[in-house]
PyMOL commands that place a pseudoatom at each C-alpha (Angstrom):
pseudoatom trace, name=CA, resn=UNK, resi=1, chain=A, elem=C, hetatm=0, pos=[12.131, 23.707, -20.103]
pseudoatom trace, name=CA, resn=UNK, resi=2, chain=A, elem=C, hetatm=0, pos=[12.186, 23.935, -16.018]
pseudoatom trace, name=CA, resn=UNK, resi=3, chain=A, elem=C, hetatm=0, pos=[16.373, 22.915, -16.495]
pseudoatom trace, name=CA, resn=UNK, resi=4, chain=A, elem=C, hetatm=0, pos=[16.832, 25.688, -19.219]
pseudoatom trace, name=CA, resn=UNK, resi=5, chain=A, elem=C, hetatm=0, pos=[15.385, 28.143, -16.919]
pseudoatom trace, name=CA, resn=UNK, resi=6, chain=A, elem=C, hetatm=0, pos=[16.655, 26.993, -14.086]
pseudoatom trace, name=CA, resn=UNK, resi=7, chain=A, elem=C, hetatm=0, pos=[20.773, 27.136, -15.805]
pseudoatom trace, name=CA, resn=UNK, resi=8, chain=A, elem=C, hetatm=0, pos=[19.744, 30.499, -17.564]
pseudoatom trace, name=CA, resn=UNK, resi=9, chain=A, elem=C, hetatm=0, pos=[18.876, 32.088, -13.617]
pseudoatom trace, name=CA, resn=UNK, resi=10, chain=A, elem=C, hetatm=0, pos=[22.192, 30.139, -12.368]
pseudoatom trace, name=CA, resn=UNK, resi=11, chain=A, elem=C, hetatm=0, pos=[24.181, 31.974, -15.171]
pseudoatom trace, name=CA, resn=UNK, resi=12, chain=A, elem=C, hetatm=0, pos=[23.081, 35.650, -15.084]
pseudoatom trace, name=CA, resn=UNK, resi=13, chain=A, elem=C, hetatm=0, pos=[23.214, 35.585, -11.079]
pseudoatom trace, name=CA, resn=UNK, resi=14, chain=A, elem=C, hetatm=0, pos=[26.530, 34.218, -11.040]
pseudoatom trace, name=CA, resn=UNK, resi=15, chain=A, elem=C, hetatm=0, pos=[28.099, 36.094, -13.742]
pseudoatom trace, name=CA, resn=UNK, resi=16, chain=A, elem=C, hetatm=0, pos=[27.162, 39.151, -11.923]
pseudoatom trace, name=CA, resn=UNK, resi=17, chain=A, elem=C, hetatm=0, pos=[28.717, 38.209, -8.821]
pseudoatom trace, name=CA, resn=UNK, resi=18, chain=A, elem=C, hetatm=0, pos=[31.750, 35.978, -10.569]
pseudoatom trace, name=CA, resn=UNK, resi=19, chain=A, elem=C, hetatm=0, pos=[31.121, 32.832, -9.085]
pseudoatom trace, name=CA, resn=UNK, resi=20, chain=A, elem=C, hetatm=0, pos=[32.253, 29.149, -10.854]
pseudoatom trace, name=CA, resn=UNK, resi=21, chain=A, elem=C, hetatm=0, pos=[29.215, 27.223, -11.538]
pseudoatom trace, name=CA, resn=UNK, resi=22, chain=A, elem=C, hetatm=0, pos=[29.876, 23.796, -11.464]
pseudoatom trace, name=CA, resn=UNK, resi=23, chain=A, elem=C, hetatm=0, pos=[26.997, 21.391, -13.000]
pseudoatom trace, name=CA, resn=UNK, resi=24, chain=A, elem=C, hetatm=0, pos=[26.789, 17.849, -12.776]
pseudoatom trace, name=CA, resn=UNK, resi=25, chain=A, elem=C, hetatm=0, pos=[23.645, 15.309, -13.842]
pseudoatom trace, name=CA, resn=UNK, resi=26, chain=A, elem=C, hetatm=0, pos=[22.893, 11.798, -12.788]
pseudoatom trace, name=CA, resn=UNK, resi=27, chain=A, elem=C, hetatm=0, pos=[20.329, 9.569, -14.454]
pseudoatom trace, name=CA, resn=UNK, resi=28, chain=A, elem=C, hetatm=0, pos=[18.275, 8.401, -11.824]
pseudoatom trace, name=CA, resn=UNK, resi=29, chain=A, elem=C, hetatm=0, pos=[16.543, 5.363, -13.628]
pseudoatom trace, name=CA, resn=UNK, resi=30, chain=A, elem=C, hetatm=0, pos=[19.961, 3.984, -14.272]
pseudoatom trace, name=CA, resn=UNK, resi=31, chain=A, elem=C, hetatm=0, pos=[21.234, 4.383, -10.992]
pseudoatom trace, name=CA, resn=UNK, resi=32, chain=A, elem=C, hetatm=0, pos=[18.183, 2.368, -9.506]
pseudoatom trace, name=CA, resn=UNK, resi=33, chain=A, elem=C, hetatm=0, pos=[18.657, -0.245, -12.061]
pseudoatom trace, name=CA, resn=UNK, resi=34, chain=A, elem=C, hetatm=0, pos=[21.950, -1.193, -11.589]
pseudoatom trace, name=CA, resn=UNK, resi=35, chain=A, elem=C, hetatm=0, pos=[22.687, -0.947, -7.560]
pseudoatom trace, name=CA, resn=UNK, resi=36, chain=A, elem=C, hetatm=0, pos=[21.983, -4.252, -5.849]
pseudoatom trace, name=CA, resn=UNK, resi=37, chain=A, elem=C, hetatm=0, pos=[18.436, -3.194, -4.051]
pseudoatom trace, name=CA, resn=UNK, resi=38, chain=A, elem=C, hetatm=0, pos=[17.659, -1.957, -7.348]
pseudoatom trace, name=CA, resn=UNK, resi=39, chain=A, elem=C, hetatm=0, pos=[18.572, -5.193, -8.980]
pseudoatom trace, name=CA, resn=UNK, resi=40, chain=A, elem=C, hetatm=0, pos=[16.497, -7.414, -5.959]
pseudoatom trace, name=CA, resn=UNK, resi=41, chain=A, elem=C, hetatm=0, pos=[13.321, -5.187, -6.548]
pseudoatom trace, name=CA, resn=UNK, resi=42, chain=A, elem=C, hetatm=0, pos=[13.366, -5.355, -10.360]
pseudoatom trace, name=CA, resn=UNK, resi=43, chain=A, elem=C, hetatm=0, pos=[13.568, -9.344, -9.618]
pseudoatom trace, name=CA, resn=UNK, resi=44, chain=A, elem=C, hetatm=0, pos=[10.955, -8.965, -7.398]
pseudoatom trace, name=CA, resn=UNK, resi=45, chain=A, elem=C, hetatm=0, pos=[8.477, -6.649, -9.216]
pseudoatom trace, name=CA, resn=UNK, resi=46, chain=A, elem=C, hetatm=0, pos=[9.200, -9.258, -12.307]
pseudoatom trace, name=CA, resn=UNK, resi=47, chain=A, elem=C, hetatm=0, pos=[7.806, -12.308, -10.089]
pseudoatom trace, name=CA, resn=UNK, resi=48, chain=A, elem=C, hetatm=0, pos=[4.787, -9.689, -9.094]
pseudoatom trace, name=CA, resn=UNK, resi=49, chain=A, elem=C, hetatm=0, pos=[4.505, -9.082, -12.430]
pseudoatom trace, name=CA, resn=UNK, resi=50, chain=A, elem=C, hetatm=0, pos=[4.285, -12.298, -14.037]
pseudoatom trace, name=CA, resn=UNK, resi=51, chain=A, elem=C, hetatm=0, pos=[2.150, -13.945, -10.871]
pseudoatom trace, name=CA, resn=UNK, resi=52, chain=A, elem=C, hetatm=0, pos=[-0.317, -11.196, -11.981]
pseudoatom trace, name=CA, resn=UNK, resi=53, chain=A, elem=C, hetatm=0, pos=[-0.095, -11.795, -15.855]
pseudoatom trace, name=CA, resn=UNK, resi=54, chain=A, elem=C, hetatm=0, pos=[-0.496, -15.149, -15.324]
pseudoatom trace, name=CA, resn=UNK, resi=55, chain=A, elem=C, hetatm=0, pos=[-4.041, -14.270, -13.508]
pseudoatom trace, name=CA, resn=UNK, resi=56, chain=A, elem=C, hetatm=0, pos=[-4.927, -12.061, -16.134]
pseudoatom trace, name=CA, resn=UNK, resi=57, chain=A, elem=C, hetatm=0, pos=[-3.684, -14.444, -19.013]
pseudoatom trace, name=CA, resn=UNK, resi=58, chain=A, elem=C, hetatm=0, pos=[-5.971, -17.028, -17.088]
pseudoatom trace, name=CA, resn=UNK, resi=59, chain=A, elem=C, hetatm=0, pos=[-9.247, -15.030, -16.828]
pseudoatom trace, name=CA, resn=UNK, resi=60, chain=A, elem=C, hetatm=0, pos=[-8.994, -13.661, -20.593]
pseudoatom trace, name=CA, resn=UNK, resi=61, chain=A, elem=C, hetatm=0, pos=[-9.351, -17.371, -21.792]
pseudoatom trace, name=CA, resn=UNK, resi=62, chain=A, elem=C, hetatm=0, pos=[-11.631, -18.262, -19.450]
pseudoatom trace, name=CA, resn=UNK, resi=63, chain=A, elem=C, hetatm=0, pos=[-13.395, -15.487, -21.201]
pseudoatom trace, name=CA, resn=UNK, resi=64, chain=A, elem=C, hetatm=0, pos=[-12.457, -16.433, -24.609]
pseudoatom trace, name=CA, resn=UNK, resi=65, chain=A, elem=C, hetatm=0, pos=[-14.225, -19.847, -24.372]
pseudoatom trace, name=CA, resn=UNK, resi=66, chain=A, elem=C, hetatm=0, pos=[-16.658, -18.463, -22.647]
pseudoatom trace, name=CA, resn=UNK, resi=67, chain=A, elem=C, hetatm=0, pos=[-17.758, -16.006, -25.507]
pseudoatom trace, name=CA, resn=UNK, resi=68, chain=A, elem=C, hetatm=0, pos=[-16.488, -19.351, -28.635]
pseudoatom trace, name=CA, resn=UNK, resi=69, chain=A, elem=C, hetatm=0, pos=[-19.235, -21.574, -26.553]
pseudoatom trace, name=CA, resn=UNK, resi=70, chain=A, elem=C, hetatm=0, pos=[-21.759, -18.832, -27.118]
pseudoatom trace, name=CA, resn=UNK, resi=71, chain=A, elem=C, hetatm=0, pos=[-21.243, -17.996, -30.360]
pseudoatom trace, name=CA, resn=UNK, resi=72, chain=A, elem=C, hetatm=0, pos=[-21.553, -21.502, -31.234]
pseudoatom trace, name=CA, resn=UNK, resi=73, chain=A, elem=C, hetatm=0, pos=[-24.983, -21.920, -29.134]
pseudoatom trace, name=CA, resn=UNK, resi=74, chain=A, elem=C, hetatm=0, pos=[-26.500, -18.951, -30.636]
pseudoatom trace, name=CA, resn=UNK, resi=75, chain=A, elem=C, hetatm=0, pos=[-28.255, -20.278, -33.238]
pseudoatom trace, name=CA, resn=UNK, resi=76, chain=A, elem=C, hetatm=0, pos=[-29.681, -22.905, -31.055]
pseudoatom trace, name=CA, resn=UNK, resi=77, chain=A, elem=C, hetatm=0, pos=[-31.183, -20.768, -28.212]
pseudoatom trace, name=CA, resn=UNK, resi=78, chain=A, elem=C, hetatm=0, pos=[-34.386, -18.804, -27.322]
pseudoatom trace, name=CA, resn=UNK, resi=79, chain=A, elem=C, hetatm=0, pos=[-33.857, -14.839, -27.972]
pseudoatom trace, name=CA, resn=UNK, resi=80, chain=A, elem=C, hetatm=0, pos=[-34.146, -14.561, -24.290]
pseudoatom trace, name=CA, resn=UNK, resi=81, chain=A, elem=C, hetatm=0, pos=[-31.793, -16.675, -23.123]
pseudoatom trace, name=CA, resn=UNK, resi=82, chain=A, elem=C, hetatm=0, pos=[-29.528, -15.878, -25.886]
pseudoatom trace, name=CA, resn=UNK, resi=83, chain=A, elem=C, hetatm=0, pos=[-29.636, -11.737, -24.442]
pseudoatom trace, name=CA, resn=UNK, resi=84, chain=A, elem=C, hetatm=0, pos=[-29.043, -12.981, -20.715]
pseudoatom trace, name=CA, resn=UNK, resi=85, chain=A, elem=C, hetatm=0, pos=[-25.825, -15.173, -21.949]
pseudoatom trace, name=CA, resn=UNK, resi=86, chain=A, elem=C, hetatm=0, pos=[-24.359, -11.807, -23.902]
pseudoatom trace, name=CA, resn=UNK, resi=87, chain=A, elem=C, hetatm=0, pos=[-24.897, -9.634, -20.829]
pseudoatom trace, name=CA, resn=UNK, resi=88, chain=A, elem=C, hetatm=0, pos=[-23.281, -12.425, -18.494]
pseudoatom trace, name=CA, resn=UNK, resi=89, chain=A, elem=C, hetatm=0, pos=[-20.167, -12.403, -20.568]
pseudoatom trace, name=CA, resn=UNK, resi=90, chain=A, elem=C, hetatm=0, pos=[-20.701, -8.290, -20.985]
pseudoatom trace, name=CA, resn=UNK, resi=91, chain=A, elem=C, hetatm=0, pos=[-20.343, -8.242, -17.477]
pseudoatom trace, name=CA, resn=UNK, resi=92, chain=A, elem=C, hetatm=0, pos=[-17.798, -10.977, -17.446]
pseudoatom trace, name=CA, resn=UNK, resi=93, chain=A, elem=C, hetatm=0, pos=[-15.623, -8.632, -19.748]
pseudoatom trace, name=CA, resn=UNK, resi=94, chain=A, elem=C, hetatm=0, pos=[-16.121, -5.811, -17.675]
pseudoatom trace, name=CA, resn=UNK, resi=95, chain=A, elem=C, hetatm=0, pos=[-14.740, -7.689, -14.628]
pseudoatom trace, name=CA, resn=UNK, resi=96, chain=A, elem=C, hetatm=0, pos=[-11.877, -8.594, -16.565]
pseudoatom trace, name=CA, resn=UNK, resi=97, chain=A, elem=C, hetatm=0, pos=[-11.539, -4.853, -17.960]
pseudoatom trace, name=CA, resn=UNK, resi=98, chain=A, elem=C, hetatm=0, pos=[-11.616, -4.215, -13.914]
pseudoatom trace, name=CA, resn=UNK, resi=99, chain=A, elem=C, hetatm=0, pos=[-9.162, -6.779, -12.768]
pseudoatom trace, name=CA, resn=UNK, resi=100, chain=A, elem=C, hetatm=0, pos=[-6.592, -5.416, -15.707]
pseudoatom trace, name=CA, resn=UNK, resi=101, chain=A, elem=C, hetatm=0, pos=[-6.781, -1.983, -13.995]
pseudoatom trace, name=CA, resn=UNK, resi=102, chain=A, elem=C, hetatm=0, pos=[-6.547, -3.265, -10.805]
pseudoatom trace, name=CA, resn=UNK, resi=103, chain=A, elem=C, hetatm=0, pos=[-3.283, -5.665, -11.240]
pseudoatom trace, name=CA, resn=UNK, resi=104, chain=A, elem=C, hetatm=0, pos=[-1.517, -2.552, -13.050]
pseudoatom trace, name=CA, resn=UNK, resi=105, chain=A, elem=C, hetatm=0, pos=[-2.673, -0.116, -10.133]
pseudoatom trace, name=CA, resn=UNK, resi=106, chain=A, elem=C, hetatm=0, pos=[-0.801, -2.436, -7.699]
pseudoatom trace, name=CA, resn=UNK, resi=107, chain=A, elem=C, hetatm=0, pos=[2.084, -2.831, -10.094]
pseudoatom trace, name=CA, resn=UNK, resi=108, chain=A, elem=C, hetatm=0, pos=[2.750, 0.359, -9.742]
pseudoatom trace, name=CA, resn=UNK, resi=109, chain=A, elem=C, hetatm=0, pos=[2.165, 0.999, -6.302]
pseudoatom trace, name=CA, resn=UNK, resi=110, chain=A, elem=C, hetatm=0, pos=[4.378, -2.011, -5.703]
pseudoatom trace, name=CA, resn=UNK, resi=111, chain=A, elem=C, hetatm=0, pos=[7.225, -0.295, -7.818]
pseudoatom trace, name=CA, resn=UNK, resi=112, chain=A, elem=C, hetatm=0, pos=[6.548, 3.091, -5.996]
pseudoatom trace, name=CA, resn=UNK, resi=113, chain=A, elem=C, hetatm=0, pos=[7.115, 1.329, -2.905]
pseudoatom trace, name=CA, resn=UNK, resi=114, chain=A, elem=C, hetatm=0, pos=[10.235, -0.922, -4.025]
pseudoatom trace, name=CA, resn=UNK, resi=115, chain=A, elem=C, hetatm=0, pos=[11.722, 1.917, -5.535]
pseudoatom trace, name=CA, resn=UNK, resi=116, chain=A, elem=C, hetatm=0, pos=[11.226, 4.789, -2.594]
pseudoatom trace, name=CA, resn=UNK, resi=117, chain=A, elem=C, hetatm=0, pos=[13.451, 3.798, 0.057]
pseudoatom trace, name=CA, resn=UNK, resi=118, chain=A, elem=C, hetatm=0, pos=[16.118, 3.703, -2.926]
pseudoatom trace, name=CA, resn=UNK, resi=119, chain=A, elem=C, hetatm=0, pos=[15.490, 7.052, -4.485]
pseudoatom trace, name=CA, resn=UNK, resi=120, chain=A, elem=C, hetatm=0, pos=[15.977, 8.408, -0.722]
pseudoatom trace, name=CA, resn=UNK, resi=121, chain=A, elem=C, hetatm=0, pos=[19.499, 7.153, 0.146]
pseudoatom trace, name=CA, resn=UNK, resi=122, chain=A, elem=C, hetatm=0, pos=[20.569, 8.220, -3.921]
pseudoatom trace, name=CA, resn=UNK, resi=123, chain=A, elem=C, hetatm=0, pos=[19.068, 11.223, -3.325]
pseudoatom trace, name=CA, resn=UNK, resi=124, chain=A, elem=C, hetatm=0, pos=[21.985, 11.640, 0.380]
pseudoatom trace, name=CA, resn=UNK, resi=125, chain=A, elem=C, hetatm=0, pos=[24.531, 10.459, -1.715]
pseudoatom trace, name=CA, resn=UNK, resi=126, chain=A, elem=C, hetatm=0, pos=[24.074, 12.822, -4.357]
pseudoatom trace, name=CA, resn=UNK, resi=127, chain=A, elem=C, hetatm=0, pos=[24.081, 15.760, -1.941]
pseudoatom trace, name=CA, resn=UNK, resi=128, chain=A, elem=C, hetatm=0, pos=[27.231, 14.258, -0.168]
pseudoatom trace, name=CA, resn=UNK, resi=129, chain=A, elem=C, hetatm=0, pos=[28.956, 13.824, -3.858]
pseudoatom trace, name=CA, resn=UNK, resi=130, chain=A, elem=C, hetatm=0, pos=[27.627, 17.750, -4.373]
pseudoatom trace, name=CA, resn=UNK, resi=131, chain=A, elem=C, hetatm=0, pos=[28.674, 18.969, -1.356]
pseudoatom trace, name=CA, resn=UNK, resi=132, chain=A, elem=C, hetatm=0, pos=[32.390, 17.293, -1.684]
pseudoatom trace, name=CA, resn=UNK, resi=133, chain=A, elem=C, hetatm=0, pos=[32.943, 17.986, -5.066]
pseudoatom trace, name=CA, resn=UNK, resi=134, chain=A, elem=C, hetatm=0, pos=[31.279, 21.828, -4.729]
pseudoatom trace, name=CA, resn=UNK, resi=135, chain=A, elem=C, hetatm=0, pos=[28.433, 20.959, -7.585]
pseudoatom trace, name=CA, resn=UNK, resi=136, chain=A, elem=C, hetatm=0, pos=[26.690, 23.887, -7.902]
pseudoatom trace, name=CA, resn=UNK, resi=137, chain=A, elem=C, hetatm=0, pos=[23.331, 21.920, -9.205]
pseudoatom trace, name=CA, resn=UNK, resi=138, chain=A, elem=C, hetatm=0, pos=[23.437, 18.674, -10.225]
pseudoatom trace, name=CA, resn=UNK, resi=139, chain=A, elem=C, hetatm=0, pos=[20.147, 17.803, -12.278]
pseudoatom trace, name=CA, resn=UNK, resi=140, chain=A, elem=C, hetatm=0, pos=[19.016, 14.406, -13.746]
pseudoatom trace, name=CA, resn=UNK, resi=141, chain=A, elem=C, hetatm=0, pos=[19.169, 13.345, -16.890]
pseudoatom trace, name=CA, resn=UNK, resi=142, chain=A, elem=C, hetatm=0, pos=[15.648, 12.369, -18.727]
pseudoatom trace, name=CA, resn=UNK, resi=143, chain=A, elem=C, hetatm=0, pos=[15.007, 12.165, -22.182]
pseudoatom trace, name=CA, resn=UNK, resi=144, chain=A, elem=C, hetatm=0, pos=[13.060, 15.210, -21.584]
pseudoatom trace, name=CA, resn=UNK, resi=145, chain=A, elem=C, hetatm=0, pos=[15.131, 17.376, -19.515]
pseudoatom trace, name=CA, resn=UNK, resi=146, chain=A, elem=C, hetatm=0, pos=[19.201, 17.037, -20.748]
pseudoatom trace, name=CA, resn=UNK, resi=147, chain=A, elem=C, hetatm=0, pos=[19.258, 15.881, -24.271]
pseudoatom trace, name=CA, resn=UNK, resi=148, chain=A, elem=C, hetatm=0, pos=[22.913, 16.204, -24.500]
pseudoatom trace, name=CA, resn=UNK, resi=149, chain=A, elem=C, hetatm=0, pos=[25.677, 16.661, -21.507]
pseudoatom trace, name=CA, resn=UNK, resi=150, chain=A, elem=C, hetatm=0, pos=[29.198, 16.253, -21.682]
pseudoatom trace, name=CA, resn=UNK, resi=151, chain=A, elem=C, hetatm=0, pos=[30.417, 12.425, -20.341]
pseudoatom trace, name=CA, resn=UNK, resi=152, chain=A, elem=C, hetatm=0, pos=[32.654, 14.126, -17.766]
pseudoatom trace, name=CA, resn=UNK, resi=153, chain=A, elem=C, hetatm=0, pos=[29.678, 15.979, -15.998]
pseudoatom trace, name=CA, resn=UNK, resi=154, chain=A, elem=C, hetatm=0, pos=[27.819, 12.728, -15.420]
pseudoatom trace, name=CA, resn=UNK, resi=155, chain=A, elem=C, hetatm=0, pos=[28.257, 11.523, -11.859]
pseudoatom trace, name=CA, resn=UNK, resi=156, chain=A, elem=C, hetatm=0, pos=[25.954, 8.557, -12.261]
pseudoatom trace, name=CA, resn=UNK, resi=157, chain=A, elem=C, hetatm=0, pos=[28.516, 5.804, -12.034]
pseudoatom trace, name=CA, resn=UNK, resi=158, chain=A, elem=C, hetatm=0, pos=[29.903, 7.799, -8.680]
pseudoatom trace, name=CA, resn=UNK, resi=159, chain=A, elem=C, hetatm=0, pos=[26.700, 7.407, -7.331]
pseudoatom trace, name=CA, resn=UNK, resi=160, chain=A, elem=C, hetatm=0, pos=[26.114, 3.961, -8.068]
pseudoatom trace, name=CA, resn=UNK, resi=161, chain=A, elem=C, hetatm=0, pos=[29.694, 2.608, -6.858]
pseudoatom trace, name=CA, resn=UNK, resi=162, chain=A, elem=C, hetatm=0, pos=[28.539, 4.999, -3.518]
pseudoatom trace, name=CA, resn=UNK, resi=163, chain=A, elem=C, hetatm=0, pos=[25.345, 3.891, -3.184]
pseudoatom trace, name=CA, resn=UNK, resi=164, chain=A, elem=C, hetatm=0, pos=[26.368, -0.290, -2.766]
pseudoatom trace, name=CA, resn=UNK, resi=165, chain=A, elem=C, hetatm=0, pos=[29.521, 0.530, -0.577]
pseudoatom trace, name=CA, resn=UNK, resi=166, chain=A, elem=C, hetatm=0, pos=[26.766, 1.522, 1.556]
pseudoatom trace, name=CA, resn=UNK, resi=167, chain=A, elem=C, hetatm=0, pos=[27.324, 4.934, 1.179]
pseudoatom trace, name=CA, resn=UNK, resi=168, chain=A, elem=C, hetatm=0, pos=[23.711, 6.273, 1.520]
pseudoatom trace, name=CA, resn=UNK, resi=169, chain=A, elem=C, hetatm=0, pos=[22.902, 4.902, 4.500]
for i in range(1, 169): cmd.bond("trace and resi %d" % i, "trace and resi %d" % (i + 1))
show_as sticks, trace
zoom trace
């Protein structure tokens, strides 16, 4: 929507004053997988991310027993002990409930931070490539934003090839 009106402004206000409008659209997610810091981080954030699954994985059967062993005990125990067992593993599962939260909060703050010093030197390049090639907006592509561009307007593989000659530092 916030592309539409932003293209239907750029139109009327340059077709009064007879100006070329020149768009052009990069897909940002693209870009930051396939230049080389983009490639280290996504190796990186995968070790993060299966160190931390592995945790998880481990604490959820740690659980699981926890919670067969009662279940086979139940019969055998006093009502009272039997209550304080289900609220230990209650509050064992909300621990674990907690630590899932947790591990995806710093999963993404880990990605945020991988991924920032990245979106800043695309984000020079694509003014340079504007500014050179006299884009009047270039926008990026989402599946929400551009659901259909013409190839030629796509300056995504320019920015990549820029981006690991070094050309956004």
């Amino acid at each position: 929507m916030k592309a539409a009106t932003v293209l239907a402004l750029l139109l009327g206000a340059s077709s009064a004053r007879a100006e070329a409008i020149k768009i052009g659209y990069v897909d940002l997610q693209r870009a930051v997988t396939e230049t080389e810091d983009g490639k280290q981080a996504k190796a990186k954030l995968q070790g993060m991310f299966k160190e931390k699954q592995n945790e998880l994985d481990r604490k959820q059967e740690e659980f699981k027993k926890a919670k067969e062993e009662l279940d086979k005990q139940k019969v055998m125990l006093k009502p009272e002990v039997q209550r304080q067992r289900e609220k230990e593993l209650q509050d064992r599962f909300v621990e674990l409930q907690a630590l899932y939260v947790k591990l995806q909060k710093e999963l993404s703050q880990a990605e945020a931070e991988a991924t920032k010093d990245i979106f800043a030197k695309l984000h020079r390049i694509i003014v340079k490539i504007a500014d050179k090639e006299g884009f009047t907006i270039v926008l990026e592509k989402t599946e929400s934003s551009i659901l259909w561009a013409k190839p030629s307007l796509d300056l995504t593989n320019e920015l990549i090839r820029a981006y690991n000659s070094g050309g956004g530092k």
